[in-house]
C-alpha beads as a LAMMPS data file, in Angstrom:
LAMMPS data file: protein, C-alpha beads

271 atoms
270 bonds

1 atom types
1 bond types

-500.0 500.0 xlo xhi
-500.0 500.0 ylo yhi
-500.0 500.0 zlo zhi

Masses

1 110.0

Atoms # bond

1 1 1 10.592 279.036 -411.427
2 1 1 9.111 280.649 -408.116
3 1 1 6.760 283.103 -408.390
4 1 1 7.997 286.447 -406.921
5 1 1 7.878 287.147 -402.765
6 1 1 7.676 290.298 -400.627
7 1 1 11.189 288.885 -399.752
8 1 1 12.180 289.431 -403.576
9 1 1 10.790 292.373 -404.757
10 1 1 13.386 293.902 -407.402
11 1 1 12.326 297.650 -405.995
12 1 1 9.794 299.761 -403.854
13 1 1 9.597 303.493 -404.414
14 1 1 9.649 306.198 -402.113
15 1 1 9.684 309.992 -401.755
16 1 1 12.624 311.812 -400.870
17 1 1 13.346 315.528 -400.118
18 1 1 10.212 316.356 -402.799
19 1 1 11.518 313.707 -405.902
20 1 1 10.370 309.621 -406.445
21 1 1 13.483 307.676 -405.367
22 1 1 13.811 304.188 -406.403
23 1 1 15.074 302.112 -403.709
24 1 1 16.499 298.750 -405.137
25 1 1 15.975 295.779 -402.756
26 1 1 18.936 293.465 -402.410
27 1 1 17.462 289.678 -402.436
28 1 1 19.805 288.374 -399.998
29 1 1 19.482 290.674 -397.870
30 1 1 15.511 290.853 -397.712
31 1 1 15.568 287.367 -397.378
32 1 1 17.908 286.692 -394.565
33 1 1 15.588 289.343 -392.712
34 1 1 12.855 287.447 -393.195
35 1 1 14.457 284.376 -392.123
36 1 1 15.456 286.299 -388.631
37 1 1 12.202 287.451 -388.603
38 1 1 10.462 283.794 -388.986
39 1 1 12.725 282.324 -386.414
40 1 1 11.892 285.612 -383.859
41 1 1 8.155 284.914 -384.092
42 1 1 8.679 281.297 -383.919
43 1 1 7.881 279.101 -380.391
44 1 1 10.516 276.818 -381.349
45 1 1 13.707 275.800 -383.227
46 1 1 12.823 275.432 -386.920
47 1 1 14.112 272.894 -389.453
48 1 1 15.577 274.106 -393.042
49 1 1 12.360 272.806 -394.993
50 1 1 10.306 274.772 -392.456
51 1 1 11.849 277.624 -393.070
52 1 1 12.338 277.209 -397.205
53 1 1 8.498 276.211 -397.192
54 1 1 7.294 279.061 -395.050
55 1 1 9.033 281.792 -396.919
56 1 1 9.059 279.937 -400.543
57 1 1 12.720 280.316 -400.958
58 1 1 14.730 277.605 -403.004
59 1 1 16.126 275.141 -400.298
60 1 1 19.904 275.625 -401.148
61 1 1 19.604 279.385 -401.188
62 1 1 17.758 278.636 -397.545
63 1 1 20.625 276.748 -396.360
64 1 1 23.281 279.291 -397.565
65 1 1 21.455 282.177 -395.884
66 1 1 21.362 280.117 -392.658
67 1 1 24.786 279.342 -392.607
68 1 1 25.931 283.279 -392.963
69 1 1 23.772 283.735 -390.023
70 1 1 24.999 281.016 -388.291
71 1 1 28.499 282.388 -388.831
72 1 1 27.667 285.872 -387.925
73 1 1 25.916 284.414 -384.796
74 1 1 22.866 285.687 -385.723
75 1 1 21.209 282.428 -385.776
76 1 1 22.350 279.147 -384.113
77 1 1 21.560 275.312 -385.526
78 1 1 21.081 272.347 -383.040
79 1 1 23.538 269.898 -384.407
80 1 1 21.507 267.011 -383.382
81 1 1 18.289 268.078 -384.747
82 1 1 19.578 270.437 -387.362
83 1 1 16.987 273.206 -386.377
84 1 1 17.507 276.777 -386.262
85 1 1 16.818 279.314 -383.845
86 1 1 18.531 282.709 -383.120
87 1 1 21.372 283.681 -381.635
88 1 1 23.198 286.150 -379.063
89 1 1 24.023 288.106 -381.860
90 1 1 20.987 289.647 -381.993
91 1 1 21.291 290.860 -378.240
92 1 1 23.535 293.786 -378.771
93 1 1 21.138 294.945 -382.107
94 1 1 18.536 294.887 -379.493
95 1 1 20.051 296.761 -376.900
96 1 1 21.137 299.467 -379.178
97 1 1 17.360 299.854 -380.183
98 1 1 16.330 299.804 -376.925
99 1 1 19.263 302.372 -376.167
100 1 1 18.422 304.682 -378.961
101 1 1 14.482 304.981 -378.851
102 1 1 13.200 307.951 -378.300
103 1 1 9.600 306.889 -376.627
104 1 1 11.380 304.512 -374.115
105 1 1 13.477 307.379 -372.693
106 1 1 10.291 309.503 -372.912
107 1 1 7.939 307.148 -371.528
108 1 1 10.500 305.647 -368.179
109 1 1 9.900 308.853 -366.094
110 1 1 5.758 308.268 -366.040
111 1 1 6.418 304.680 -365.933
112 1 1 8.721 304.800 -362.358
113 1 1 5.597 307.512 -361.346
114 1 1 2.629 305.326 -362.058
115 1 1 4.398 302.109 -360.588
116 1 1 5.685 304.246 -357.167
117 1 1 2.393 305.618 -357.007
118 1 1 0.292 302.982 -357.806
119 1 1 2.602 299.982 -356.724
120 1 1 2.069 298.357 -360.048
121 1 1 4.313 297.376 -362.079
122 1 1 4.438 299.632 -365.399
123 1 1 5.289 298.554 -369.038
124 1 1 6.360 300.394 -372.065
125 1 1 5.040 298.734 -375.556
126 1 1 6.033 299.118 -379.365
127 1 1 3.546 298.131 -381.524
128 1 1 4.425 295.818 -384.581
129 1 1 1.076 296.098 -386.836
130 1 1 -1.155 292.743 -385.874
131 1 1 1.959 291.090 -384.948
132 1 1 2.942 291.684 -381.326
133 1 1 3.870 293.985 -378.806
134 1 1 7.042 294.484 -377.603
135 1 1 8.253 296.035 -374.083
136 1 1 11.063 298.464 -374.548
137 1 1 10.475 299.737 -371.017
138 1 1 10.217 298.999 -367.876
139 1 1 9.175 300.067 -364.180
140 1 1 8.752 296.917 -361.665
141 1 1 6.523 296.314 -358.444
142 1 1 7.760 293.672 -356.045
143 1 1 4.206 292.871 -355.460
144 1 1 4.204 291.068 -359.042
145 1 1 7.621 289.256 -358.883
146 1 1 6.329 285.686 -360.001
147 1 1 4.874 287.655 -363.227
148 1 1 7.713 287.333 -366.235
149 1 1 7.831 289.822 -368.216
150 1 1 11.322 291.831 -368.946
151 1 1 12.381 294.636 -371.345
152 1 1 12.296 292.920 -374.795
153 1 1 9.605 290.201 -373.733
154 1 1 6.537 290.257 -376.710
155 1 1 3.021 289.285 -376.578
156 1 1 0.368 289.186 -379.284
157 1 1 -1.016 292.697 -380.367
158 1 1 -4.437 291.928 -379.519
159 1 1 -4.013 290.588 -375.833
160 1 1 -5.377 291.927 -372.644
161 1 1 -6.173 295.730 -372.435
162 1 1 -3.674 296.850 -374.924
163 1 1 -4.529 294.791 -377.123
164 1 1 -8.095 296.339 -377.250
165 1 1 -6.731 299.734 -377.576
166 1 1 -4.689 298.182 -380.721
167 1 1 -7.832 297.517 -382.121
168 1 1 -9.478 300.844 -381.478
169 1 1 -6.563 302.696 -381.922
170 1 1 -4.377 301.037 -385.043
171 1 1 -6.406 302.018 -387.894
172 1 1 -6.041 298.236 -388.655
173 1 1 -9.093 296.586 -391.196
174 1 1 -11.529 294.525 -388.888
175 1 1 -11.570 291.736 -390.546
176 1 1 -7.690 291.077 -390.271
177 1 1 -8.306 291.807 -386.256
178 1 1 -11.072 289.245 -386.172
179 1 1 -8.768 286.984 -387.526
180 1 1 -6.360 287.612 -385.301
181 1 1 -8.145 287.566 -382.112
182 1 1 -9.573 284.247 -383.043
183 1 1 -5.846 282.659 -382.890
184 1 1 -5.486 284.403 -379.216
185 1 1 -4.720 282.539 -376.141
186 1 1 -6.638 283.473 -372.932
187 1 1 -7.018 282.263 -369.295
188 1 1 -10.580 283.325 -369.410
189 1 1 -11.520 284.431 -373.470
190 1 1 -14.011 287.074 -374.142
191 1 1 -16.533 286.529 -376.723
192 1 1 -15.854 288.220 -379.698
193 1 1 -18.921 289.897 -379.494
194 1 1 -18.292 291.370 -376.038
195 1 1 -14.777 291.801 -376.983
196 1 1 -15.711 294.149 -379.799
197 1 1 -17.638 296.751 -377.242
198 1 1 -14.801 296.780 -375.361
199 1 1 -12.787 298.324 -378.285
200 1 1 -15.165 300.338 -379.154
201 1 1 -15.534 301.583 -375.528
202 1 1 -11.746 301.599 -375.417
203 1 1 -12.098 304.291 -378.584
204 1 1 -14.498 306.187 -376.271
205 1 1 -12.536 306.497 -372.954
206 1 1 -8.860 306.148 -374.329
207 1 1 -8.169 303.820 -372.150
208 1 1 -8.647 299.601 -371.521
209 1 1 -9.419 297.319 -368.522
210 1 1 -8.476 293.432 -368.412
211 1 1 -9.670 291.576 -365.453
212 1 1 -7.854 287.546 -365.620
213 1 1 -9.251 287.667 -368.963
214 1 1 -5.690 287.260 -370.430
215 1 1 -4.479 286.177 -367.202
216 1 1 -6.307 284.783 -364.320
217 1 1 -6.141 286.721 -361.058
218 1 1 -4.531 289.435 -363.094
219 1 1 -5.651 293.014 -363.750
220 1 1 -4.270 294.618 -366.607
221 1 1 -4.815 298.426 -367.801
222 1 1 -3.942 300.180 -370.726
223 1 1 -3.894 303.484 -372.582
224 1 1 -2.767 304.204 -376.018
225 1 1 0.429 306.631 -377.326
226 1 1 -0.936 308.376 -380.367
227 1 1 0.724 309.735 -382.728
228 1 1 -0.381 312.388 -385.031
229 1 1 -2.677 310.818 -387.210
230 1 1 -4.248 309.861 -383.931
231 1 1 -2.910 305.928 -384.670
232 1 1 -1.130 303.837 -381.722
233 1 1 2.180 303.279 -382.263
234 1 1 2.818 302.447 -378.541
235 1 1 1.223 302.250 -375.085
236 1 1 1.993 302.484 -371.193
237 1 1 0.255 299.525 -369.513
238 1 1 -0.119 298.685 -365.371
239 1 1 -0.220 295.301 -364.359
240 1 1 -1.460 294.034 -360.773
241 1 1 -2.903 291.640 -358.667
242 1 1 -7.232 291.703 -359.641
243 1 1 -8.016 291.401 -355.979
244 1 1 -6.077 294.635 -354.677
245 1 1 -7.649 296.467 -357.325
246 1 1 -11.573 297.583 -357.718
247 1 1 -13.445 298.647 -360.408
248 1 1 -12.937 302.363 -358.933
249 1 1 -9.784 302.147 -358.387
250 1 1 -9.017 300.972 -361.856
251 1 1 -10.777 303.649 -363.724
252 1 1 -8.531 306.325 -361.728
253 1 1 -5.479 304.776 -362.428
254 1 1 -6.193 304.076 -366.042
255 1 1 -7.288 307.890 -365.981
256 1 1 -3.648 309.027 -365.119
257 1 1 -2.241 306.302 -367.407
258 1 1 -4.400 307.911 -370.013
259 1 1 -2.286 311.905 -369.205
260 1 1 0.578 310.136 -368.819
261 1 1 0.251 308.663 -372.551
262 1 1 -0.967 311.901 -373.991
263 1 1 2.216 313.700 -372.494
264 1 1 4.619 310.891 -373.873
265 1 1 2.852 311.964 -377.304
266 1 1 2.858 315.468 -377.277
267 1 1 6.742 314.721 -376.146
268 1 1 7.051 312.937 -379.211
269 1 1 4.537 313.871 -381.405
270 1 1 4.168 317.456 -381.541
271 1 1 6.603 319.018 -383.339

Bonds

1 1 1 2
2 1 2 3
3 1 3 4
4 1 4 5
5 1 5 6
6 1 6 7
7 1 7 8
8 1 8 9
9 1 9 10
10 1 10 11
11 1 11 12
12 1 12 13
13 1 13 14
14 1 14 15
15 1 15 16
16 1 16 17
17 1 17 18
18 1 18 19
19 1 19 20
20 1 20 21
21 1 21 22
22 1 22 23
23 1 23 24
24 1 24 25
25 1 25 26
26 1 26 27
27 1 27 28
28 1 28 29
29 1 29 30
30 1 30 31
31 1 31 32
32 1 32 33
33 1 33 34
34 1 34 35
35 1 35 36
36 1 36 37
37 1 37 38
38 1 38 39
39 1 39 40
40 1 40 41
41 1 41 42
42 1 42 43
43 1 43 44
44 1 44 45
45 1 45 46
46 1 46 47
47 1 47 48
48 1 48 49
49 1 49 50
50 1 50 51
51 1 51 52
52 1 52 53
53 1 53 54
54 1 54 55
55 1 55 56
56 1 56 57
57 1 57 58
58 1 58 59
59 1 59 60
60 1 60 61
61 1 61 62
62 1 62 63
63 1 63 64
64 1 64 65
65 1 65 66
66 1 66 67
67 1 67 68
68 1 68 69
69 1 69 70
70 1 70 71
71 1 71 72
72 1 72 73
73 1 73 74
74 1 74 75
75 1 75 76
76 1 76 77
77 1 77 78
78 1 78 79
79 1 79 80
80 1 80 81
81 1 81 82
82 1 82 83
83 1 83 84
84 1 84 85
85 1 85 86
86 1 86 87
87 1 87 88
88 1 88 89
89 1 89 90
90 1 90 91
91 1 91 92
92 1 92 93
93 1 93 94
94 1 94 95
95 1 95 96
96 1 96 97
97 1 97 98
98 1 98 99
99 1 99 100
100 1 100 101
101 1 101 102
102 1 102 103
103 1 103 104
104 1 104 105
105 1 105 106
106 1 106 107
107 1 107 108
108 1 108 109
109 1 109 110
110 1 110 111
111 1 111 112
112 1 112 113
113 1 113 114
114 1 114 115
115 1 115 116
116 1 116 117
117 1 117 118
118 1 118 119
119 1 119 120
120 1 120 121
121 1 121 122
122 1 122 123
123 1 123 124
124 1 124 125
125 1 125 126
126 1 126 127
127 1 127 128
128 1 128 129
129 1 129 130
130 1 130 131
131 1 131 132
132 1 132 133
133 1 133 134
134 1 134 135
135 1 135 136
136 1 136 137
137 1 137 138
138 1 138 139
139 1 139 140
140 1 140 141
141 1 141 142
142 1 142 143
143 1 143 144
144 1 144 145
145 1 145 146
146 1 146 147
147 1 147 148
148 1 148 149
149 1 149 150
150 1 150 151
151 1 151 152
152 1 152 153
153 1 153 154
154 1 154 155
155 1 155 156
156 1 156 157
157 1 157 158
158 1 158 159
159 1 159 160
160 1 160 161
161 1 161 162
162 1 162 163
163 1 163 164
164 1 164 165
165 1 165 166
166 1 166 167
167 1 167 168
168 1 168 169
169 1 169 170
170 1 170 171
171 1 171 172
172 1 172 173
173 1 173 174
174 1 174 175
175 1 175 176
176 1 176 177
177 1 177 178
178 1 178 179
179 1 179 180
180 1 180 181
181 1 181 182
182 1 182 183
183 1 183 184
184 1 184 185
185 1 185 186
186 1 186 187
187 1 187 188
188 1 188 189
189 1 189 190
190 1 190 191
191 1 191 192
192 1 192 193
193 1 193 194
194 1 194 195
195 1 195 196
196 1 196 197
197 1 197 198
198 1 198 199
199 1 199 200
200 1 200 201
201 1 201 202
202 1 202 203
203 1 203 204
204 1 204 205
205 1 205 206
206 1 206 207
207 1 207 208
208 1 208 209
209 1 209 210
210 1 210 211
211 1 211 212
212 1 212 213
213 1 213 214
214 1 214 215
215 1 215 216
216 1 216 217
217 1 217 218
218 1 218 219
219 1 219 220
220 1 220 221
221 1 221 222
222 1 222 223
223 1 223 224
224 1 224 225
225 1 225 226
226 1 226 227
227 1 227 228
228 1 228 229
229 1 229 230
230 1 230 231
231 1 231 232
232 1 232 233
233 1 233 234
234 1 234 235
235 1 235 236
236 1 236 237
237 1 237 238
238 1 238 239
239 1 239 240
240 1 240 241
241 1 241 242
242 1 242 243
243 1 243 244
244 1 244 245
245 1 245 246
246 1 246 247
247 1 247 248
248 1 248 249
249 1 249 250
250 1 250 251
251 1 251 252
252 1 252 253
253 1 253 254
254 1 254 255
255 1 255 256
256 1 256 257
257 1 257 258
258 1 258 259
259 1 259 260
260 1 260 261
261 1 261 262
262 1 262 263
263 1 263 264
264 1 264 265
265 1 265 266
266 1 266 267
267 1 267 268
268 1 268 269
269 1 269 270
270 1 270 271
């Protein structure tokens, strides 16, 4: 017999209006999120044992799992390879998110400011623990057209700028962020050494700089969302060219970012 999973715990508790509430967790349903969740993170298609091994589930129960999520086209399976990756389905769950969060209707009006003003283009980001980022808002510059990145597009939590104010900012153990910056992949990687006093000068200022560190030719700046425990739970980041941008120039704009982000929070934050 398998030893229990986070993906089959029998209960969690939890308080509600003043009294412990015991919240039973449904097996199938915990595990097909993990499954979606797997396959999300995932560069590429996954095979059945992949997925059984990953998440220690029994195989058949795997495959059954799959199959309702192939059916609910939540997931889709390469008939040739018999790999598994997700589906259209998810689009319209992602779009009511998108539609229905509060900070990316908050944040859009300072993101179409800073990009007019700056001619930048301006991101909105979710944090998701260590995990990743996620952009749930948008503002573009036509200056960066050849750079992808779209509402819904992720990148790891500890990339670039933001991902230095994750570390300053997330209340997150260091040890779990060393090992997580060690897997990161950069154009030009800091040391983690020098990496480290740029969180901690990131705590100091509120605010991050990446020059073509994460990519080359590429300045990035962020600044942190806290909430009220003075955590980041998300983060307004500029993106532009390295070259039309000086050190100066950089610090002002990452100065505004920085107001900007502190009224998205008070927005959101302060009642």
């Amino acid at each position: 017999m398998r030893a229990p999973t986070s993906t089959s715990r029998t209960s969690v508790e939890s308080k509600s209006q003043g009294h412990a509430r015991r919240v039973r967790a449904v097996p199938a349903v915990t595990r097909a999120i993990a499954i979606l969740r797997l396959l999300g993170s995932s560069a590429s298609p996954l095979g059945l044992k992949a997925i059984a091994q990953t998440l220690d589930l029994v195989p058949s129960t795997c495959l059954h799992i799959l199959r309702a999520l192939v059916e609910e086209k939540l997931a889709k399976v390469n008939p040739y390879s018999k790999r598994y990756s997700l589906d259209v389905g998810m689009l319209p769950l992602g779009r009511a998110v998108l539609r229905n969060s509060s900070f990316a209707t908050l944040v859009q009006p300072e993101l179409d400011r800073l990009s007019k003003r700056y001619g930048l283009t301006a991101i909105g980001v979710e944090m998701l623990a260590l995990e990743y980022m996620v952009v749930v808002a948008l503002s573009r510059s036509p200056a960066l057209l050849g750079l992808h990145v779209d509402v819904g597009s992720r990148f790891p939590a500890l990339i670039s700028a933001s991902g230095r104010c994750v570390a300053a900012f997330g209340n997150h153990p260091w040890k779990k962020i060393e090992q997580r910056f060690r897997s990161l992949r950069w154009d030009n990687a800091p040391k983690l050494g020098v990496w480290r006093k740029e969180v901690e000068s990131a705590k100091r200022k509120g605010y991050s700089i990446d020059r073509s560190n994460y990519i080359n030719g590429i300045a990035i700046i962020a600044a942190p969302v806290l909430d009220a425990n003075q955590h980041m739970a998300q983060g307004i980041v500029l993106l532009g060219l390295a070259e039309q941008i000086n050190n100066s120039a950089a610090i002002s704009i990452a100065r505004d970012m920085r107001a900007a982000a502190e009224t998205v929070a008070k927005q959101m934050y302060s009642h």
